[in-house]
N, C-alpha and C positions, 0 to 999 in steps of 0.2 A: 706693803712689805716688798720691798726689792728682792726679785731675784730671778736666777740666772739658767739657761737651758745649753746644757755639754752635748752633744754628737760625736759619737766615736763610731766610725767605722770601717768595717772588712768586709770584702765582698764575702764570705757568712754570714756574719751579724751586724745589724743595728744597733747600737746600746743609745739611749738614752736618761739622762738625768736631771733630775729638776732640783735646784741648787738654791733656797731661800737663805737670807743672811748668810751664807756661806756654809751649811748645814744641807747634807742630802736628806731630801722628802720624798721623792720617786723616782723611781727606775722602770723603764720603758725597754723591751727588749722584744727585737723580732730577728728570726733566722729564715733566710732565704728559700731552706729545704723545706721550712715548714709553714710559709706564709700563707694567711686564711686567703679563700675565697669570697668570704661572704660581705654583698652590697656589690660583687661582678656585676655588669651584665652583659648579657651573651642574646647574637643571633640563633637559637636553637632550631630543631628540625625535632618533630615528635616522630618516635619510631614504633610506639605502641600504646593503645588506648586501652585502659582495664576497666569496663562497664559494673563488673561486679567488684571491683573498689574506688569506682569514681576517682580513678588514677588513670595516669599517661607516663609513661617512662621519655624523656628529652634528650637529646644528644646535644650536649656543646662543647665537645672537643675534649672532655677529658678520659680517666682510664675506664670510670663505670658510668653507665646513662643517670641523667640526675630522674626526680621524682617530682612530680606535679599533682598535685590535690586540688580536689575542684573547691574547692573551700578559698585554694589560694588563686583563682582566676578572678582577675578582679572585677570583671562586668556580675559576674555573677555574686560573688561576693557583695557587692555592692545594693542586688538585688535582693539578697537575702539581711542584707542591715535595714533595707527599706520596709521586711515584710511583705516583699512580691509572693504571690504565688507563683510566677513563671519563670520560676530558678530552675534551669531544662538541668541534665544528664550531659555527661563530659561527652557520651558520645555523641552528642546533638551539639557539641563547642569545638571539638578537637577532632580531625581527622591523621590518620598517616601518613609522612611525607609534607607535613604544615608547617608552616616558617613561623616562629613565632618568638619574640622582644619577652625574655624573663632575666629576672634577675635573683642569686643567689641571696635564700635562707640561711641554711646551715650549712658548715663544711661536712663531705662525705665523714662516715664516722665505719671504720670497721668495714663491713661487705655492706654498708649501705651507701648509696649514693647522695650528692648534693639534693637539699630539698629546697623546690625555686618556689616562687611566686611571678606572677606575670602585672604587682604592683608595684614600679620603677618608683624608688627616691633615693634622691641624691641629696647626699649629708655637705652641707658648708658648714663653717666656722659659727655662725651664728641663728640659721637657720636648715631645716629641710626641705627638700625641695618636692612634691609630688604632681607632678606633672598630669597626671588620669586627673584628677582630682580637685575640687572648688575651693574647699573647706581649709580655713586658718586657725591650726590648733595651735596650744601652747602648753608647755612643760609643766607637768603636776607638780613638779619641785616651785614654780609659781604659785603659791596660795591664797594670796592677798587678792579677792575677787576683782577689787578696784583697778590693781598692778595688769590682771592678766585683759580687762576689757581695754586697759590703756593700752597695751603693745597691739590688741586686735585691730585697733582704730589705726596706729601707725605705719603698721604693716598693709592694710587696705588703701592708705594715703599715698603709700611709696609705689605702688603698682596703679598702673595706667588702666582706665576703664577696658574692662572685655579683657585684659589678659589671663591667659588659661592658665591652669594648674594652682596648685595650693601652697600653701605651708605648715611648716611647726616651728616655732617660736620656742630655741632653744635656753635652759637656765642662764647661760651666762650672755645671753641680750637684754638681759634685764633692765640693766645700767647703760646697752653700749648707746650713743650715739645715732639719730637718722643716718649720715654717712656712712656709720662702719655698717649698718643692715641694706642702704643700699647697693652697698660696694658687693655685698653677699650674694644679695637678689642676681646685679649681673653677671656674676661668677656663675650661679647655679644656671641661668638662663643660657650662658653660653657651653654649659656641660651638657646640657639635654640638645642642645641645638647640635653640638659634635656629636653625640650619640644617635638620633638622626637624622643625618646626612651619612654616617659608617654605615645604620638597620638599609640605604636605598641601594648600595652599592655593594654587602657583603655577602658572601655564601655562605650559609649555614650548614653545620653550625662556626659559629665564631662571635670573637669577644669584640665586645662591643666598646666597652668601659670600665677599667679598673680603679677598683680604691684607691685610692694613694696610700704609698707607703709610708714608713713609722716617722721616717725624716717630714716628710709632707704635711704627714698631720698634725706634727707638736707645730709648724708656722698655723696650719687652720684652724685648731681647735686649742690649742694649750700657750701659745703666745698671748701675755695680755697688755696692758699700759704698763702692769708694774713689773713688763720685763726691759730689764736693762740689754740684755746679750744676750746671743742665741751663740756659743762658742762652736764650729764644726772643724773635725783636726783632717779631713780627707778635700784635697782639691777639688777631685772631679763632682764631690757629694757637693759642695760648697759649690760650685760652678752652677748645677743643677735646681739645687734650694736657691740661689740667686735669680736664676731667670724663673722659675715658678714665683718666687716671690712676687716681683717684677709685673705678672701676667694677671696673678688671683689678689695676693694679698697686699698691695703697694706698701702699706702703710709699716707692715713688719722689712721689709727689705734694707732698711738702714740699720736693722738692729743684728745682722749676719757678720758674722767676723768669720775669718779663715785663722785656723789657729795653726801657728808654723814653730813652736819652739819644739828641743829635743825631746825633752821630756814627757812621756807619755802622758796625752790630756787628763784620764780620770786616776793615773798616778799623780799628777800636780795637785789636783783639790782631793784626793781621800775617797772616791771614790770604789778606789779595789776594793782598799780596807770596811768601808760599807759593807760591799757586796757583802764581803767573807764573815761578816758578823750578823747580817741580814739573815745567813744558813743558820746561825744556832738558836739551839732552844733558850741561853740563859743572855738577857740582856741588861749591861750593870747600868747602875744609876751612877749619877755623880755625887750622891751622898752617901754612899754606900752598898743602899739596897739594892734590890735586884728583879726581874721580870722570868717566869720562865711561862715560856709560849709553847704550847703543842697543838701541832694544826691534824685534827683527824676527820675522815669521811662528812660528819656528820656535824661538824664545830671546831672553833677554834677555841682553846681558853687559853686565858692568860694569871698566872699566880702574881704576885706581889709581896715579896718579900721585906723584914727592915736589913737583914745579912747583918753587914757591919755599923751598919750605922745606929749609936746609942742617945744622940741628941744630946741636946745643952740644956734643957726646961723639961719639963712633964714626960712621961711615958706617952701621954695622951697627943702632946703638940710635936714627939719625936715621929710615932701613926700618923700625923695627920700632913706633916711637912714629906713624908714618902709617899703615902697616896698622892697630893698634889704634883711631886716628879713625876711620880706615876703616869698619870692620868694624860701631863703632856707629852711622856714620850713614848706610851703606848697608841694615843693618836699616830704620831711619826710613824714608827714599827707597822699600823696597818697601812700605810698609804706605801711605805719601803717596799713590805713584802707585797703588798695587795690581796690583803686574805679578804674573803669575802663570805657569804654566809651568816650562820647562826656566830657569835663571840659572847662568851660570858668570861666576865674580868671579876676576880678573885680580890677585891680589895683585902687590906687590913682591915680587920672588923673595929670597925669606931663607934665608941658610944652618944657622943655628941650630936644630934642630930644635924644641928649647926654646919659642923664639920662635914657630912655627909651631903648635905646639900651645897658644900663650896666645894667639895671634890667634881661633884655631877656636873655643876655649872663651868667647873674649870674645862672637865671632859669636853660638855657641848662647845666650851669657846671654844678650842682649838681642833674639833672634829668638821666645825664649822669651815676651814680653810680646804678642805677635804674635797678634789672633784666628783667625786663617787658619792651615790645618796647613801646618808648614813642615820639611821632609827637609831635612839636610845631611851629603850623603856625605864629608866633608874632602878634602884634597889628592891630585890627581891625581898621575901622574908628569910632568906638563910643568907641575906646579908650579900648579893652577887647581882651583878651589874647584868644585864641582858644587852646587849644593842643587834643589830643587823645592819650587815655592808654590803650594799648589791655587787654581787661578781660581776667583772665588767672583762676580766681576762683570767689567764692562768695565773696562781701564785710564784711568785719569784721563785718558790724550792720544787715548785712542779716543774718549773721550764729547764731549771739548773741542775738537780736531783733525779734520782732514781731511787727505789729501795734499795736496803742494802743487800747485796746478796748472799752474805753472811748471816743474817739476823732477819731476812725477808721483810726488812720494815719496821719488828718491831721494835728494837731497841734495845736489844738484849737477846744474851747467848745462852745457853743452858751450858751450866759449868761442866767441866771435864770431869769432874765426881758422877755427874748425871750421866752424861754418855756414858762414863765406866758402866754404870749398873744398864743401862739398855743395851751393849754392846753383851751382856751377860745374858742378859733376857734372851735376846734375837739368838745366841748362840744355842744356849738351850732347846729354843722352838725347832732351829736349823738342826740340831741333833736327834731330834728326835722325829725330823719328816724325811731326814738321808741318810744313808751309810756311807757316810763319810770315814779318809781312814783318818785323815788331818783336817782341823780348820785353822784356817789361818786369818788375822785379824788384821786390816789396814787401816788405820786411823792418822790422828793428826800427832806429832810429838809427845804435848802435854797429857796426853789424853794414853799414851804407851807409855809415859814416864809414869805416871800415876797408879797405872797396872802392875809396874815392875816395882814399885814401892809400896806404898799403903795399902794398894789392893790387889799385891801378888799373893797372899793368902787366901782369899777370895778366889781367884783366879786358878790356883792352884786344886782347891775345894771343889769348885766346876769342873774342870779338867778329869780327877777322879769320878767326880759323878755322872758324866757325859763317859766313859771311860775309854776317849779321846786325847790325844796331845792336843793344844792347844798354843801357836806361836806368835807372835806380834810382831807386825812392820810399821816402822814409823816414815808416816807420809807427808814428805813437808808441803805438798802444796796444798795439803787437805784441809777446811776450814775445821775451825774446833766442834761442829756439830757433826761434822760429816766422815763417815765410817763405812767399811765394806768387809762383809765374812766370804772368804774362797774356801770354797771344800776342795780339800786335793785328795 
């Protein structure tokens, strides 16, 4: 299947999209202010060793010292896969004031700091690169025993006797080419060979090696044969992806275009319009039915509706023609958004077994184009589909979105009738814990119009019973939940 990869960029943001038949399937997006750390690596300097939690705190140049767990040291680590008994205490590994090659786990989160490990790999296009390390693994998304002893034999073949370090034999080498894995091998070889020659020469702490960014990595890992064009609408980004090209990836470098027309690149293919329909909960079909998705804590689900559509034949084959919509562009929808997690999909209950088993099978073809490993256990007994999509990033509405702050999220307001009576309640409590000579009421509009009509009897009823005045301001910037009583 042909298709096509868009780069739009501002010095903020990255946007990218992956473009099949002309149809958006994903959207890639990273912001400058909040680009991860993680797969740095850094010259660090340990500033302090904690015997009684077989930790060390690390300094590499950022705001809080990162954290080091003796679990993640790799000699020792290594020791303890073997079954050594002579896996020592951090403070028999680690001193203060010790220079030491780690590379970033996780990005700091809250008041904790980055968590490292001192096990360097370096990710290429078709391969990982682990340099400590002997051992040629390969991708559990590889199943076929046959498949994965064949890449072990290949990848041994292409490496020169006694060369050091390892690998991991990623999904999509499956198919590629000896050339495109050797091409890889020397990419990675020459990444660790730059990394060091920077550990002989630098002061610590300091960075040693950065991930490449979002542009860099759709040429390393998400370019394939069946891309046609890689379209980028910024010069200087296009000057840069050109000579990386050029350096790592040869064989993508002829598929780079500078895109120069007026017309904003992801307003030409439809791209905005995506975006803005990726945010909503209700996604139409083009038969009429419809999808409505809600992504919470714990799950994603998706319903599936027939809406409008009433069919030409059976009740049975009108269910059966929507699910099948369905199914392919609820695929689309998770690779768009990038939900990941638990997802249970809400078919149309079909009685056909038949039918159920060609919706599922439709599900797996086209879940199957999916970069992200995707599980699909089939039909429950209450008739709902189970699968799981490994998180690989944030979702499209987490990166884009905020809660509301109206609604905190949930999606709904409690009506102005409700506030009335709680704005009665809180009044009552307030009168009867102050001596007040007036209270006065500050609300939103609807919420004083409501008072002054339907529930100025009410209102008035209190007033006597509190045997206070009671008077109303209407506050337009106030949201419809939010209310405040001044005692004067």
């Amino acid at each position: 299947m042909s298709e096509q990869f868009l780069i739009n960029f501002t010095p903020q943001e990255t946007r990218v999209a992956l473009l099949q038949q002309g149809i958006v399937q994903e959207l890639h997006i990273e912001r400058s202010v909040s680009r991860g750390l993680v797969g740095n690596v850094y010259l660090g300097k340990v500033v302090r060793v904690l015997p009684g939690m077989q930790s060390a705190f690390v300094e590499i140049g950022l705001e809080r010292t990162a954290f080091l767990h003796v679990a993640d040291i790799w000699g020792e680590k290594g020791w303890e896969q073997r079954g050594g008994v002579d896996a020592r205490p951090i403070e028999r590994i680690l001193h203060e004031g010790q220079a030491l090659m780690v590379q970033v786990l996780k990005d700091p989160l809250g008041t904790k700091g980055a968590r490292l490990t001192t096990q360097v790999s370096i990710a290429g296009r078709l391969l990982v690169h682990l340099p400590q390390d002997k051992h040629i693994g390969i991708s559990q998304r590889i199943e076929n025993e046959q498949e994965r002893d064949k890449l072990r034999t290949r990848i041994h073949a292409l490496l020169p006797d006694g060369e050091p370090g390892g690998y991991i034999v990623r999904t999509v080498a499956e198919d590629a080419p000896d050339e495109e894995l050797a091409v890889d091998i020397v990419y990675l070889k020459r990444c660790w060979l730059d990394i060091q020659q920077r550990a002989q020469t630098a002061q610590a702490p300091a960075l040693l090696h950065q991930d490449l960014n979002l542009a860099q990595r759709v040429l390393r890992d998400l370019v394939t044969r069946e891309t046609l064009t890689v379209l980028v609408d910024s010069r200087e980004t296009f000057a840069m992806l050109e000579s990386f090209a050029r350096e790592y990836v040869p064989q993508v470098s002829e598929r780079l275009q500078h895109y120069t027309g007026e017309r904003p690149l992801f307003e030409l293919h439809g791209v905005e319009e995506e975006i803005q329909r990726a945010l909503s909960r209700r996604v139409d079909l083009k038969s009429g039915g419809y999808l409505i998705i809600d992504q919470t804590e714990a799950m994603t689900t998706v319903d599936v509706n027939t809406g409008g559509f009433v069919g030409l034949k059976s009740f049975d084959d009108t269910i059966f023609k929507t699910n099948l919509e369905a199914a392919q562009t609820i695929a689309r929808q998770l690779r768009l958004r990038n939900l990941g997690g638990i997802i249970i999909v809400d078919f149309i209950d079909m009685e056909s077994a038949e039918h159920k088993s060609a919706v599922l099978e439709e599900l797996n073809r086209v879940l199957a184009r999916d970069h992200t490993r995707v599980s699909v256990n089939g039909f429950t007994q209450l008739g709902l589909v189970e699968m799981t999509r490994k998180r690989t990033r944030e979702s499209l509405a987490h990166i884009l979105c905020e809660p509301c702050p109206t609604c905190s999220g949930r999606g709904e307001v409690k009506t102005a009738r409700t506030v009335c009576y709680e704005i009665m309640r809180e009044l009552l409590r307030e009168a009867r814990q102050f001596n007040a000579r007036e209270m006065r009421v500050l609300a939103a509009p609807v919420v004083t119009d409501l008072f002054l009509d339907e529930e100025s009897q009410a209102l008035a009823m209190l007033s006597d019973f509190i045997a206070r005045p009671i008077s109303l301001h209407a506050e337009s910037g106030y949201m419809q939940e939010q209310f405040d009583i001044v005692l004067m």
